[in-house]
C-alpha positions in Angstrom: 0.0 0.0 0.0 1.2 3.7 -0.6 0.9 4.7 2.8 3.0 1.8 3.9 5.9 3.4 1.9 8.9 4.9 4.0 8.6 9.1 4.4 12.2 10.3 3.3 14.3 13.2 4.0 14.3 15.2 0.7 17.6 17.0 0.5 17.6 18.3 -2.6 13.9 20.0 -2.0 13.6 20.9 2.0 10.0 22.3 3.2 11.4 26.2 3.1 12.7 26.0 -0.6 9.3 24.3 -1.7 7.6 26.9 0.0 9.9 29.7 -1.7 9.4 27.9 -5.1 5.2 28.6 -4.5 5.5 32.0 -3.4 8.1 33.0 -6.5 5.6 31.4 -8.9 2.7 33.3 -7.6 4.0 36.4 -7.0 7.2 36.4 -9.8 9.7 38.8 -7.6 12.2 37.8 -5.7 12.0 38.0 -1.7 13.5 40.9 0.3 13.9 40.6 3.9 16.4 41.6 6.7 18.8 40.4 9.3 21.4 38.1 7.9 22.9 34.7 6.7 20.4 32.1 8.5 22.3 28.8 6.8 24.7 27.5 8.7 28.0 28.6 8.5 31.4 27.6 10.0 32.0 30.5 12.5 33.5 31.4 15.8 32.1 28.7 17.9 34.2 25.7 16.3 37.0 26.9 17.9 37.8 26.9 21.7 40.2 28.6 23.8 43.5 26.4 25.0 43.6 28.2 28.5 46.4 28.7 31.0 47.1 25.3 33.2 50.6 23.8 34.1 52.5 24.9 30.7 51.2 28.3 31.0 50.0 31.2 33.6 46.8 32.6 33.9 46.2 35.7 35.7 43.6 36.2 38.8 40.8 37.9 37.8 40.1 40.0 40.2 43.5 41.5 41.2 45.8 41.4 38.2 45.0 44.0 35.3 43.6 42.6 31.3 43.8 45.7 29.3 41.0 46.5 26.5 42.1 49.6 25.2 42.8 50.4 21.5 43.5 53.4 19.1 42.3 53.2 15.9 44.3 55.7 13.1 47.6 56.5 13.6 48.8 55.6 10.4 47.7 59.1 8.8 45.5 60.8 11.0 46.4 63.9 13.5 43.6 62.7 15.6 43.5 58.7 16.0 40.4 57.6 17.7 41.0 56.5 21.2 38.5 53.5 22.5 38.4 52.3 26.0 37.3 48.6 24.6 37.7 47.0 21.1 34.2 46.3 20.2 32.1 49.5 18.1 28.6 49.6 16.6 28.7 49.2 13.3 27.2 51.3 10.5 23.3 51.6 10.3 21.5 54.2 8.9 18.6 56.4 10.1 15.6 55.4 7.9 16.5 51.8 8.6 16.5 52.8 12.0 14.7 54.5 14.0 15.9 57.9 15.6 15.1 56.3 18.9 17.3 53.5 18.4 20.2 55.4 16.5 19.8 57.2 20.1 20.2 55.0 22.6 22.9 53.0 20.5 25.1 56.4 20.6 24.1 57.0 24.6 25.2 52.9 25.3 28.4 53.4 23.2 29.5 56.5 24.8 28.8 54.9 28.2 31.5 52.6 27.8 34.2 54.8 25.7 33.6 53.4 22.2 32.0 54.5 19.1 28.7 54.3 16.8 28.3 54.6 13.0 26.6 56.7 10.9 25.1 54.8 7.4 23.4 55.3 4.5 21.4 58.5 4.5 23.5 61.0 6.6 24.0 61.7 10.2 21.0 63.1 12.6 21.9 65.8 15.2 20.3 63.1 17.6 22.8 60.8 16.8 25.9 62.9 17.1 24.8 64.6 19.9 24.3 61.0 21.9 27.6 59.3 20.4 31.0 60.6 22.5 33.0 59.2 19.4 30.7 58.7 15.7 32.1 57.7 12.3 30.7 58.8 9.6 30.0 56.8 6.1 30.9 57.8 3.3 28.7 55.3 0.5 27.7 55.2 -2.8 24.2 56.1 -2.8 26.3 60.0 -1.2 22.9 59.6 0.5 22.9 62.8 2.9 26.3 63.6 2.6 27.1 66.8 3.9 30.7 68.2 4.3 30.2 70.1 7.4 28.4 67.1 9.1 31.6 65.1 8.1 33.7 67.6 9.6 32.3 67.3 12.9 32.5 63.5 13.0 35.5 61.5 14.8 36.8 59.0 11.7 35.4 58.4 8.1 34.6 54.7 7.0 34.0 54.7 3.2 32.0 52.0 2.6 32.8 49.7 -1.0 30.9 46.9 0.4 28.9 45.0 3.4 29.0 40.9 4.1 24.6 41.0 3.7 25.3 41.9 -0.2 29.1 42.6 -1.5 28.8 43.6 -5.0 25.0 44.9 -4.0 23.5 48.0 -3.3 21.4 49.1 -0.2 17.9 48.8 0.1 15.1 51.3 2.0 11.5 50.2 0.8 9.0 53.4 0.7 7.3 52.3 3.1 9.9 53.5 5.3 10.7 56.7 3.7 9.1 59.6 5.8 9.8 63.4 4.9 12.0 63.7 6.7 14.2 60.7 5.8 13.3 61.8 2.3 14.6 64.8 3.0 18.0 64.0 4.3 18.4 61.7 1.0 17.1 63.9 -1.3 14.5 61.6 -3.0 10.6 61.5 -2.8 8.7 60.5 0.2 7.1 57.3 -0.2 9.3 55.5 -2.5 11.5 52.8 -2.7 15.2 54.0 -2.3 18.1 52.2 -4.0 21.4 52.9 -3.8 24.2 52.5 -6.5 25.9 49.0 -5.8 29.6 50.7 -6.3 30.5 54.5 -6.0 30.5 56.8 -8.7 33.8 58.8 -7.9 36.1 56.0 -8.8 36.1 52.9 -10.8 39.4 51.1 -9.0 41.7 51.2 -6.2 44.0 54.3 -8.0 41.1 56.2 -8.2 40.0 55.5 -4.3 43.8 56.5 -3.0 42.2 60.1 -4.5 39.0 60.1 -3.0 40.8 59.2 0.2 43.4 61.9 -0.3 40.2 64.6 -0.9 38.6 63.4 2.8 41.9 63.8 4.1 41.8 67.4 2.9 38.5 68.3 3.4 38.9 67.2 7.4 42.7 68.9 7.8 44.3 65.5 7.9 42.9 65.1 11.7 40.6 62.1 11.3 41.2 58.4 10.2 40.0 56.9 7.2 38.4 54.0 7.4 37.6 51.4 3.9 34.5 49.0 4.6 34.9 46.2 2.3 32.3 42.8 2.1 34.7 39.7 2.8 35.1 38.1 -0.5 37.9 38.3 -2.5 39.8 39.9 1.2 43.2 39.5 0.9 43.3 41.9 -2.6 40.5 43.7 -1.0 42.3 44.8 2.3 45.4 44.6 0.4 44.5 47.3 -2.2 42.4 49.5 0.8 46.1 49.9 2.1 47.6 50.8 -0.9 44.9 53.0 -1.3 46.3 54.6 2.1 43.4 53.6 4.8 44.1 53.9 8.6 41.8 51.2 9.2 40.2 48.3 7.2 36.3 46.6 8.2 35.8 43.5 6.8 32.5 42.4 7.3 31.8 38.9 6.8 28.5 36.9 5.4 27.1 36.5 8.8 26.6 40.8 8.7 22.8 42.0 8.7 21.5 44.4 6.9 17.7 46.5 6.6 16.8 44.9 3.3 18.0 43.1 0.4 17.0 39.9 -1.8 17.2 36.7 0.7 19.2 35.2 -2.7 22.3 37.6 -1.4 22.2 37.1 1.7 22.7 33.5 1.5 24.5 32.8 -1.3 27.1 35.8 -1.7 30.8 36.6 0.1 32.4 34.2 2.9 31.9 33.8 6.4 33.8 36.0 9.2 35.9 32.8 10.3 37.9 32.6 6.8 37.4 36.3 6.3 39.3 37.5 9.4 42.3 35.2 8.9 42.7 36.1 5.1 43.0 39.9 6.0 45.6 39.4 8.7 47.6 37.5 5.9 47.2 40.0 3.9 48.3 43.0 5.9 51.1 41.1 7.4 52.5 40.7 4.0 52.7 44.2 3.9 54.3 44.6 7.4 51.2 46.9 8.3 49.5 44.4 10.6 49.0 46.4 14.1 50.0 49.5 12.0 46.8 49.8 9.7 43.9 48.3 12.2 41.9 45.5 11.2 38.3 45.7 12.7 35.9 42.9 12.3 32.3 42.4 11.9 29.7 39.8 10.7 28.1 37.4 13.3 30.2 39.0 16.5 27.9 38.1 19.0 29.3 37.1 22.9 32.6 38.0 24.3 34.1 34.7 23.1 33.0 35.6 19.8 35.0 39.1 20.4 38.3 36.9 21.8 38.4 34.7 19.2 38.7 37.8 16.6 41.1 39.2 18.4 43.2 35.7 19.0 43.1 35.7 14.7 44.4 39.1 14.5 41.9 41.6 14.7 42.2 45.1 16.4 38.6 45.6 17.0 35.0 44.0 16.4 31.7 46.1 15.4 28.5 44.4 15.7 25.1 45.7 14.2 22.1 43.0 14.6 23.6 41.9 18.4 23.1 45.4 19.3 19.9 46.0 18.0 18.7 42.9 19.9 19.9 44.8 23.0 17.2 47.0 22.5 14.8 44.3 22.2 14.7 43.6 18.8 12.9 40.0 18.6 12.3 40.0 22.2 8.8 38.1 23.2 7.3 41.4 23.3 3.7 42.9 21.6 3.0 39.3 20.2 -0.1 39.9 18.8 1.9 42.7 16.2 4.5 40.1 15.7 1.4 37.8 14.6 0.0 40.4 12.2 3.4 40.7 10.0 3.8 36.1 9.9 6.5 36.6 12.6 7.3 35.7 16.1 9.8 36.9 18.2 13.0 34.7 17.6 12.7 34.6 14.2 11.4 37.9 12.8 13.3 38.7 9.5 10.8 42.0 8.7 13.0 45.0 9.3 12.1 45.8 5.7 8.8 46.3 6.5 8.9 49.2 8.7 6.5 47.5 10.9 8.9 46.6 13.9 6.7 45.8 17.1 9.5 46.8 19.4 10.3 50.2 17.7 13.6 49.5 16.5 13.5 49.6 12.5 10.7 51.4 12.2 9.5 55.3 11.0 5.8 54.7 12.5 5.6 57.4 15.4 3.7 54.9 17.9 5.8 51.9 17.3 9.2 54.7 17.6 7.9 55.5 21.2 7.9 51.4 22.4 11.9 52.4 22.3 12.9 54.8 25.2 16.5 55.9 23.9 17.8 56.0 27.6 16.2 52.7 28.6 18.0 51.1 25.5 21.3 53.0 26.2 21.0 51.5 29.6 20.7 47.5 27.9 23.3 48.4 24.9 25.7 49.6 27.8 25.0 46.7 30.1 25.7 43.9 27.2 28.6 46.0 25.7 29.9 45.9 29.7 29.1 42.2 29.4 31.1 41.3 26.2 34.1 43.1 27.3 34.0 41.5 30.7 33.6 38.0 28.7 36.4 38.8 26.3 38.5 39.7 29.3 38.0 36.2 31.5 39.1 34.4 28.1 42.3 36.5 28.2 43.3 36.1 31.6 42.6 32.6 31.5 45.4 32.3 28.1 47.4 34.6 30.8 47.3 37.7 28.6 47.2 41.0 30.6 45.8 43.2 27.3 43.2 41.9 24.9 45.4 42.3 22.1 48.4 39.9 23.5 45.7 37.0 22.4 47.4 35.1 19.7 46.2 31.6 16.8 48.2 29.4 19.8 46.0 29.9 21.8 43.1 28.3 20.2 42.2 24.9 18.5 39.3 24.2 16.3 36.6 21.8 16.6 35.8 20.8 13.0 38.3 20.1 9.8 36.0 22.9 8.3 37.2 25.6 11.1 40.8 24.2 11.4 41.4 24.9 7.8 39.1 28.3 7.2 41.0 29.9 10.6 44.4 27.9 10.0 44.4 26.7 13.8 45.5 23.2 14.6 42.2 20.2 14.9 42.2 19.7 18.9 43.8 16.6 20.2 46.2 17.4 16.6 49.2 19.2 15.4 47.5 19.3 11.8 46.2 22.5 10.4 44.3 21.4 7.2 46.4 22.7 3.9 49.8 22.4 5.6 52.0 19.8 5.0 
């Protein structure tokens, strides 16, 4: 009988792609959506931490110092920029955000010495006012650029790419677009806004060394320049961003979030954090810049071992974008009934697109705004910000480090083949890093 028949697994044609293969041929678009990468990827957690016991020293947590300080700059710029720990908020602009939560992410940054990032569409006088130390983007879209606002910003990040869609452009649906985000951007209320998927001022790395040399100008030589790149191709990426004559480089793995963009990206384009943040230590130590130009990391950065294990690889600094805005609540089990009325639930909600966020966190709507109090949120982004560095700093006294940054690839082993070979770090229990002989 049929029914007697064995159900199998079907690989090839899981429940989700079915159901995306129904809704493409009713509707014929492809899907937008935000957040990031939700296939799994090797990352961070398949490697652990080979920690101090009789072949090595730890130090006593709570009497011997672990240093988290780090300056960000100093290749170029008059005026490096001074953190008291390595982790910043990444770029994300207002319009996907809210001014609310733009707000409190400056007020919980500056309460803990680091800094917060502009994005596409310009700065807000909300969002410099609240952020001690604020870099501005510089993107394709030039989406409310404004010279003077630069001018009074603490580093510049141009922005070629981001891990949710290298080699794509940005995404604010119109649903989003108030007046006055419409007005910062310079486009009409109401409609989708696009932006340019590479930057019109240059069309290679010469022509970027120029555009870097005019920011210089423009800001007397006084703040670092940052170059954004989406972890692909990253050791010619980060490689040519030096040439190019960047202070610092973000690499910004396929774990990143973003607002909105087509799900197809998201999945399927660039190369996880793990790989990415080993390739670009590569490639500035084959330049001798490595500690010299500053190598921040973000994609996926999302406890304090997360943070450690960066910094172990090489990296100066993290910056993390959809941890932070779940800090201010964003999918917490909160206003279920409006989670209900987009097909979400909290832990799981992909709608930032929308501009229908039940928590008030990407959204324009006035009423859903005022569910986010910016000092309340400052208060949580502070407390898990205090809470990663504290993490990050138990890990390094354990390896017996006494400054985040002493963290080195001996200190850590990988779980999987997968991880040994992406992060170069022996297989635990083995001497055998994957791809050496």
């Amino acid at each position: 009988m049929a029914g007697d028949w064995p159900e199998r697994r079907w690989d090839t044609f899981p429940p989700h792609v079915i159901s995306e293969i129904h809704r493409a041929a009713d509707q014929g678009l492809y899907y937008i959506r935000g957040t990031g990468a939700q296939r799994a990827l090797p990352s961070f957690d398949d490697l652990v931490f080979l920690g101090a016991s009789v072949s090595r020293y730890p130090l006593e947590g709570y009497r011997e110092r672990c240093d988290t300080t780090v300056t960000i700059g100093a290749r170029h710029a008059s005026r490096p920029v001074e953190l008291k720990i390595p982790i910043t908020i990444a770029g994300m602009s207002f319009g996907a955000l809210s001014a609310n939560a733009k707000r409190a992410l400056g007020l919980g940054a500056s309460a803990m010495g680091t800094s917060t990032t502009t994005g596409d569409g310009g700065m807000t006088m909300e969002e410099r006012e609240a952020s001690e130390t604020l870099v501005y983007q510089v993107l394709p879209s030039r989406y409310g650029m404004n010279p003077d606002h630069l001018r009074t910003a603490d580093a510049i990040e141009v922005v070629v790419g981001q891990g949710a869609k290298p080699g794509g452009g940005g995404m604010l649906l119109g649903q989003k677009v108030t007046e006055r985000v419409a007005g910062m951007r310079t486009l009409p209320a109401g409609i989708d806004q696009r932006s340019a998927c590479r930057h019109p001022d240059w069309t290679g790395p010469d022509d970027l060394a120029i555009k870097i040399l005019e920011l210089r100008e423009i800001t007397n030589w006084e703040k670092p320049v940052y170059v954004k790149v989406g972890a692909t191709r990253t050791q010619y990426d980060v490689a040519l961003a030096v040439k190019a004559g960047a202070d610092a480089v973000v690499v910004d793995g396929m774990q990143g979030g973003t607002a909105a963009t087509q799900d197809v990206f998201i999945e399927n384009v660039g190369i996880p954090t793990l790989p990415a943040v080993r390739l670009a230590v590569e490639a500035l130590k084959e330049l001798g810049v490595h500690r010299k130009v500053q190598l921040i990391v973000s994609g996926g950065i999302r406890t304090g071992a997360d943070v450690a294990k960066a910094l172990a690889l090489g990296a100066d600094a993290v910056s993390i974008g959809m941890a932070a805005l779940m800090a201010l609540n964003c999918n917490a089990p909160l206003y279920l009934e409006d989670y209900e009325a987009l097909g979400a639930r909290p832990g799981t909600c992909t709608m930032c697109q929308t501009g229908r966020c039940p928590v008030g966190v990407t959204t324009q709507d006035p009423a859903l705004e005022a569910r986010l109090d910016p000092e309340e949120g400052g208060r949580r982004v502070r407390n898990y910000l205090s809470t990663l560095t504290m993490e990050c700093q138990t890990l390094a006294r354990a390896c017996g480090k006494s400054h985040v940054h002493n963290l080195e690839p001996e200190d850590l082993v990988a779980l999987t083949v997968e991880a040994a070979a992406m992060a170069q770090v022996p297989l635990a229990g083995t001497g055998w890093i994957p791809g050496r002989s």
